[in-house]
N, C-alpha and C positions, 0 to 999 in steps of 0.2 A: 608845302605841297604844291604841285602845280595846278593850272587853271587852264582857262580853256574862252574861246570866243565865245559870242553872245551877241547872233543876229537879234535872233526872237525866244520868247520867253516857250517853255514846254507848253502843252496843253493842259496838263493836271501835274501838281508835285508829285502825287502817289504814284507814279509810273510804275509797270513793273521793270527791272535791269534785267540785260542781257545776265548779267554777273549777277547773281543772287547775293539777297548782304540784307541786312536788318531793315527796317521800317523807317522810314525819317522819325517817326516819334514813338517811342512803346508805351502801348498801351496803359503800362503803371505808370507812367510818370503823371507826377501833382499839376493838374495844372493851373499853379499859381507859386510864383518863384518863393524858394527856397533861400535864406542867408544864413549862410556859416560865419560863427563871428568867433576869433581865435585870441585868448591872451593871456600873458602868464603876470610876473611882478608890475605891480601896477596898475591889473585889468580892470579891479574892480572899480576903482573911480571912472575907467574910461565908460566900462558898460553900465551904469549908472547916468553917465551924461547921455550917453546915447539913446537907453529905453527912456528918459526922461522928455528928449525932445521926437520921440516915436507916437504919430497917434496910435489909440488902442485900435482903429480898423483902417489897414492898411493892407489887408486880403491875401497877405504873406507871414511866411512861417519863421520864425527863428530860434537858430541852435545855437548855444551859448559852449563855449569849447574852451574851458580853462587848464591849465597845469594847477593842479590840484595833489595836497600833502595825498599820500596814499592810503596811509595808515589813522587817518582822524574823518569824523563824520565833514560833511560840506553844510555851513549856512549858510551858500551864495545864494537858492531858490529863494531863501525865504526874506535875503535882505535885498533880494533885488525887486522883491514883488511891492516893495515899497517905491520902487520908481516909475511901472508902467499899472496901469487899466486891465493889461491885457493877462491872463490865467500865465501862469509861472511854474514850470511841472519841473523836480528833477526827474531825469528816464530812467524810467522802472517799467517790465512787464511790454517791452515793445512797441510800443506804442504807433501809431498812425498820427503821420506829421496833419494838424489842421491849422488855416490861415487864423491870424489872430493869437496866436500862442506863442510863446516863448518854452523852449525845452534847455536843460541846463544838463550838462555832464555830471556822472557823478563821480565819484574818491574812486581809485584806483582801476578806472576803466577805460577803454577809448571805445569811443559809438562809430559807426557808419551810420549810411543811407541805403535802403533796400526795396523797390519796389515803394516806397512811399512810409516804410517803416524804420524807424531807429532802432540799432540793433546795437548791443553791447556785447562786449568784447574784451578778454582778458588783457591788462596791462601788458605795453609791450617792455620789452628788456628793461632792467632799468637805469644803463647806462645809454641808451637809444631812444630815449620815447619819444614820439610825433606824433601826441594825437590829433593834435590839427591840420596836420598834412596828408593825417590819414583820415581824418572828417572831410577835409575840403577835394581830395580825390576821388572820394566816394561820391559826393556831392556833383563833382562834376560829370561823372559819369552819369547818373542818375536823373539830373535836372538840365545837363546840357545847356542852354543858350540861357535859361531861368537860374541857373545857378548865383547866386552872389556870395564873393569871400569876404569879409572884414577880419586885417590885424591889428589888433590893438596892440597896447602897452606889454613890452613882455622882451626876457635876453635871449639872447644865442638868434638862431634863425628859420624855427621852427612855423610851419605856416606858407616860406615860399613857393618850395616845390608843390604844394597845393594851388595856392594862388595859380602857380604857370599853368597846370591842367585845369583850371576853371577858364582863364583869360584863352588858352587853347582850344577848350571847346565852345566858346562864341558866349562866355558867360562875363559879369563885369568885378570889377576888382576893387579892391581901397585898402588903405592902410592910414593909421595915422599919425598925423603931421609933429613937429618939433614939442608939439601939450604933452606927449606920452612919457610917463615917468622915467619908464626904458625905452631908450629909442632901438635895441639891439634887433628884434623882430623886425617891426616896421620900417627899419632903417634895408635889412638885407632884400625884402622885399620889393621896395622902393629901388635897388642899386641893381637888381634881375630883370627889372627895366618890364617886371610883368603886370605893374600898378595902374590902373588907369586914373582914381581919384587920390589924392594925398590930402587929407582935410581934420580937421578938430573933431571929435565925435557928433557934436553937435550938427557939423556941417554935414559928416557922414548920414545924419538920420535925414536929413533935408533931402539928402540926394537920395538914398532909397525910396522916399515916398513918393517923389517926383517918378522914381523908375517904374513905380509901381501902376502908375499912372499912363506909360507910355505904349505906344502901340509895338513897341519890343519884347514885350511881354504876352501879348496873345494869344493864344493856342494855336497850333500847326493849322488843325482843322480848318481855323477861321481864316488863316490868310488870303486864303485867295479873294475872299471877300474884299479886304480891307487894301486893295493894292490899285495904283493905279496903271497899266504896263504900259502906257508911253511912256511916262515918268522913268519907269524903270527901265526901258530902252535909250531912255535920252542918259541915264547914270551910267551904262555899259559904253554907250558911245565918248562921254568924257572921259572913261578910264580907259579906251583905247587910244584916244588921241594925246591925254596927258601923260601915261604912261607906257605908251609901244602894246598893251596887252592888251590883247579879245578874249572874250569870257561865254563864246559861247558853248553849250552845253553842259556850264557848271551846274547840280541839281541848284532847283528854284528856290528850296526851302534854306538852304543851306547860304545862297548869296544874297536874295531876301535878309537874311536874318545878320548878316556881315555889314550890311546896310543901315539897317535898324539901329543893329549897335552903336554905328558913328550918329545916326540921328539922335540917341541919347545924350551922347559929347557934345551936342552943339547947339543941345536943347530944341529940339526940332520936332513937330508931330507929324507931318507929311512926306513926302516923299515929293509934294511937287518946293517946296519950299528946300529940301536938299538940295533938290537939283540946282537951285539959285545960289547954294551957297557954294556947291559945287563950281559951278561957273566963275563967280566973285573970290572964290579964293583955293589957286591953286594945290596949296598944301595941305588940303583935306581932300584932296586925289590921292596924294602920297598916302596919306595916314590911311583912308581906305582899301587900296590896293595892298598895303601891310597889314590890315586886319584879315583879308580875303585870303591873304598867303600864311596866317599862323596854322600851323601844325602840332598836331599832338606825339610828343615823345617822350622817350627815359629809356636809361639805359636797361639791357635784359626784361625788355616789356614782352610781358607772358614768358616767364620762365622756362613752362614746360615745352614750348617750342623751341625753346634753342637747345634745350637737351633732344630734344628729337632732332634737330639737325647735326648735333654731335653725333648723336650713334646712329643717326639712320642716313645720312647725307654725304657730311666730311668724311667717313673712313673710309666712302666708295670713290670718291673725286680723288682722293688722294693715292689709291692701291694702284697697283702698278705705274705710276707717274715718277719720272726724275723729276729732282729739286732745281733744276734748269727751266721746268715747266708747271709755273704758278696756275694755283686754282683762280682764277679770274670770276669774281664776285660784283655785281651790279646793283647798288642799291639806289632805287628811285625814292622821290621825297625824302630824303637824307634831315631834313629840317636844319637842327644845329647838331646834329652829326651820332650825337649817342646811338643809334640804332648801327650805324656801320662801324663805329670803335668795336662796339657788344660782338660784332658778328665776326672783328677779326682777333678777339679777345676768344671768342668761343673756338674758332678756327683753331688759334694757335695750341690750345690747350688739347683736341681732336687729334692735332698732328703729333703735338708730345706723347698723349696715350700709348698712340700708334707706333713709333719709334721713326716717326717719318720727317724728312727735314726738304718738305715741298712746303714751298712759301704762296702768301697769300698775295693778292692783286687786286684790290676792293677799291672801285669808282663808285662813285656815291652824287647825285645830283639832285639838283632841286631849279626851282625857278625864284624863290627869295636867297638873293644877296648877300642880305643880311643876313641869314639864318646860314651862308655858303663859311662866308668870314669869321664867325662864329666857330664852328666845325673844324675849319682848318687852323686856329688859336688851341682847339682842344683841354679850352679850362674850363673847370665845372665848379657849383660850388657846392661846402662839406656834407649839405644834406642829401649828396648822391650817396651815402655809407646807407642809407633805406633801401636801393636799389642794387648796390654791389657789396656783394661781399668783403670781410675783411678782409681775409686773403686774396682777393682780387686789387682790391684797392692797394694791398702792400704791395704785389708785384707788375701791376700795370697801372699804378699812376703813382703821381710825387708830388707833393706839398709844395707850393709856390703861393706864399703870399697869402694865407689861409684858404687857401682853394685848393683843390686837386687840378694836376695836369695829367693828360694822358701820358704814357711812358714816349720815348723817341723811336722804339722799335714798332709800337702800332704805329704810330703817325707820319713813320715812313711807308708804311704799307696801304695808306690810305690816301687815295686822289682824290680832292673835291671838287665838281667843277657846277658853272650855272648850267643848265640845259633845262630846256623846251621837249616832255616825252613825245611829242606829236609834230613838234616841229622841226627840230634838230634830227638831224641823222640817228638810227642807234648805235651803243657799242653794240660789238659783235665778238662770237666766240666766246661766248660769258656759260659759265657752267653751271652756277645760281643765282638768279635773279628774287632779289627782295622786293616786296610791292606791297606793300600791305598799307591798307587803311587809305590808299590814292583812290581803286576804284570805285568806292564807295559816295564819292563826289561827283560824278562823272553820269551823264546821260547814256543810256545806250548808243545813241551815235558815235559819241565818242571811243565806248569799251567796245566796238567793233572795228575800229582800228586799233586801238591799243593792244588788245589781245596776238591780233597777229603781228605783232611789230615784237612783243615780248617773243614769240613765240620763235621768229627771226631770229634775235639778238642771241639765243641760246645757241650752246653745241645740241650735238644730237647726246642722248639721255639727260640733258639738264636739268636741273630744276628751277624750277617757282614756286614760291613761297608768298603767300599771300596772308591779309592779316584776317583776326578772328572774326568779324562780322560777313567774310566774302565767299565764295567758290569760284569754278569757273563755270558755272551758270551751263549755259549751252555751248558754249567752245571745249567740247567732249573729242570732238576731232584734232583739237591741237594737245590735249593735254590726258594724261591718265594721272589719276587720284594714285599717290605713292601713299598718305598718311591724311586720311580726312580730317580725323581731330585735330591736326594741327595743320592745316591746308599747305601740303607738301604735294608740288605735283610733277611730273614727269614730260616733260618733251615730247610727241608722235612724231616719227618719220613724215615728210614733205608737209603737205597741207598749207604751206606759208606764202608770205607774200615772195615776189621776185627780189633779187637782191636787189640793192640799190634804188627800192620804190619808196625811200625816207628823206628825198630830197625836201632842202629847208626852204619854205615860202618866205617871201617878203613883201613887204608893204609901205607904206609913208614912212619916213625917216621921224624916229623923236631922239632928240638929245644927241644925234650924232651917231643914233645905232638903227639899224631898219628895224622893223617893226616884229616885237616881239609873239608872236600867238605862240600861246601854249598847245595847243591842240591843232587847229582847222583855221585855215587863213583863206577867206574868200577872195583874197588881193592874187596880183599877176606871180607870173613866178618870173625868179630873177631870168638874166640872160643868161646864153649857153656859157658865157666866159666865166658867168658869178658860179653856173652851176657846174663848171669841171673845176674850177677850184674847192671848190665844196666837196667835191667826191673826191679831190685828192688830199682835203684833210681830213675826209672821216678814213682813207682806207691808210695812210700813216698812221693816225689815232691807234686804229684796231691792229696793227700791226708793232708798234712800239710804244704807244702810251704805257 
């Protein structure tokens, strides 16, 4: 996702947004972290060592998420309640998660998380099952930045894709180390590069209590208490100067807590003590600045919106258009790319209905690099078959190496490049703009430029598409609601800014590149020479990219 400067801190986290979008914290969430612990052959000695070096009050809740026979009763409650102090429940009857407990999956079910309750749920396929990918997804949705995953012992690679949407929404991760009888779980988890500890279970319970203990943990409520804002002014200013990026108007709670998490890595309880080791060691700039930029994706996220952009979107962009004149599709926070394959996967499939042979033209941007190169490799690994269909999978992707690769006809369709939304120029002439889950990060200062710059970048009837949590708030003037349940929105005639008012700021040189701001750069702007070159590559871009 992209980021944004970071003179001074807001006034209050709860602000209200221009952009309406959810609450920084909902009101169910436990507040006191939640650990999803996942594992199939071999689990049971792992979680055995584990509850055994767990004290019984450690003021957090644990769910135990085994591959379990289907068809025979479970002893695990009752022989694991021989290793902790702490109450041992199999979930029955829905129970309300409390600190201090252990809760254990039963025979032929997979649980979520709900509002602070475990909810069961009939086995999935039974050539497909992931109940752990489907506990620790829930999980992260649910408990956000308190979420914790543990893989244990266990084959195949069920459990990743979960881990990545915990480690995505600001939650911590583990799997464990070479002890595990099967390394097949913990190994693919470990190699999606979405692990933060890799340790013996033992070592694992150590590091939970410790976390438990941290002020990463805290309630929303309380933070503003618990902070000091020089400190955290002096954090903004190193990651500007070690990394080219200003951060201001990123929400508080949300960069806060990106913060916290690396204080957990480095064993840290302050923020003024950070910032020392900030200074003393450069590459915990890098690692921070890479936690600030994880994004949450997968591919066909929220289903029912891509079928509403099949029938209510694609077969209007497409009607009367020659196949010489591509639907020109913009997706911002692109991450590691799933969302814009998805959309030119859905496209294509719109077009075929149709009998229509207009091609797609999908730029996709982000401000992580890493998450750029990622994208444009377009290999996933086999647990996207949760997320895409079979018949999708047979005909836009191919087995490379036990991975899926994208097909070579989406990934000729799709541009990825690095871009700054508020600093770089925009494309233009874009007939659907995807934004979702970006403005939700973002101060009102900032979603008052953003907005009109989207609203720019489009033709006239275009759409924006924004993700579940969002609207467009008060910019009722640039946009009309086409599909509210699925925040589908439409282009107004004028209202926008002037053309070419997205020239890009610059600032102090780091590493050889001027200074990158995602958003709002307080710095000079270049010269007139930097800035007609600049305007004559964004109007080439927009004309032949």
């Amino acid at each position: 996702m992209d980021t944004e400067q970071y003179d001074r801190l807001p006034e209050s986290p709860t602000k209200v947004s221009d952009v309406e979008a959810e609450p920084d914290e909902p009101s169910n969430l436990a507040l006191f972290p939640v650990v999803g612990i996942g594992a199939s052959a071999g689990g049971l000695e792992a979680f055995t060592q584990l509850l055994k070096a767990l004290p019984a009050d450690t003021g957090m809740a644990f769910v135990l998420v085994q591959h379990l026979a289907p068809s025979h009763p479970s002893a695990l409650a009752e022989i694991l309640s021989r290793a902790t102090k702490m109450p041992v429940l199999e979930v029955r009857d829905e129970p309300t998660v409390e600190p201090n407990h252990v809760y254990v999956i039963p025979p032929d079910r997979s649980i979520i998380i709900v509002g602070g309750v475990l909810q069961l749920l009939p086995r999935e396929g039974r050539c497909a099952h992931h109940p752990i990918d489907q506990f620790f997804r829930a999980l992260a949705t649910e408990q956000r930045h308190r979420a914790i995953g543990v893989v244990l012992s266990g084959t195949a690679t069920d459990g990743t894709i979960g881990l990545e949407d915990i480690k995505a929404e600001g939650g911590i991760t583990f799997a464990q180390d070479a002890t595990a009888q099967q390394e097949g779980m913990p190994h693919s988890a470990i190699a999606s590069g979405c692990v933060d500890f890799v340790l013996p279970p033992d070592g694992i319970a150590r590091e939970i209590v410790r976390i438990g203990q941290h002020p990463y943990v805290v309630p929303e409520a309380e933070v503003e208490e618990t902070i000091k804002k020089p400190d955290l002014d002096q954090i903004v200013q190193l990651l500007r100067h070690g990394t080219g990026v200003d951060f201001t108007g990123y929400k508080f709670n949300t960069l806060y807590r990106r913060i916290t998490r690396r204080m957990v890595f480095r064993k840290l309880d302050s923020l003024t003590e950070y910032v020392q080791c900030l200074r003393q060691t450069p590459a915990e700039i890098e690692a921070l600045y890479s936690d600030i930029l994880i994004g949450v994706t997968s591919f066909f996220r929220d289903q029912e919106s891509f079928e509403a952009l099949k029938t209510q979107v694609f077969p209007r962009l497409i009607q009367d258009r020659s196949k010489h004149d591509p639907v020109r599709v913009w997706t911002l926070g692109c991450s590691t790319g799933q969302e814009a394959y998805s959309l030119a996967i859905a496209f294509t499939e719109a077009a075929e209905a149709a009998g229509s042979q207009v091609p797609i033209q999908l730029f996709a941007s982000d401000l992580n690099a890493a998450g750029i190169e990622k994208a444009r490799a377009g290999v996933y690994p086999k647990d996207i078959d949760q997320d895409v269909s079979a018949e999708r999978l047979k005909r836009f992707f191919t087995m490379v190496d036990g991975s899926y690769r994208i097909a070579k006809s989406i990934r000729d369709a799709c541009v990825f490049s690095r871009h700054n939304v508020l600093a770089d120029p925009p494309f233009s002439r874009v007939d659907l703009i995807s934004c979702r889950n970006l403005l939700i990060y973002l101060e009102p200062v900032l979603q008052k430029k953003i907005m009109p710059m989207l609203h720019y970048a489009l033709k006239p009837a275009g759409c924006l598409w924004l993700g579940g949590s969002e609207t467009i708030g008060t910019y009722r003037d640039l946009f009309d609601a086409q599909d509210v349940k699925h925040k589908i929105y439409v282009k107004k005639p004028g209202s926008g800014p002037a053309q070419g008012n997205f020239s890009m700021q610059s600032g102090p040189r780091q590493h050889g590149a001027a200074l990158r701001s995602p958003f709002l750069s307080g710095a000079a702007r270049p010269s007139d020479g930097a800035d007609l070159h600049r305007e004559a590559d964004r109007v080439l871009s927009a004309k032949f990219a």
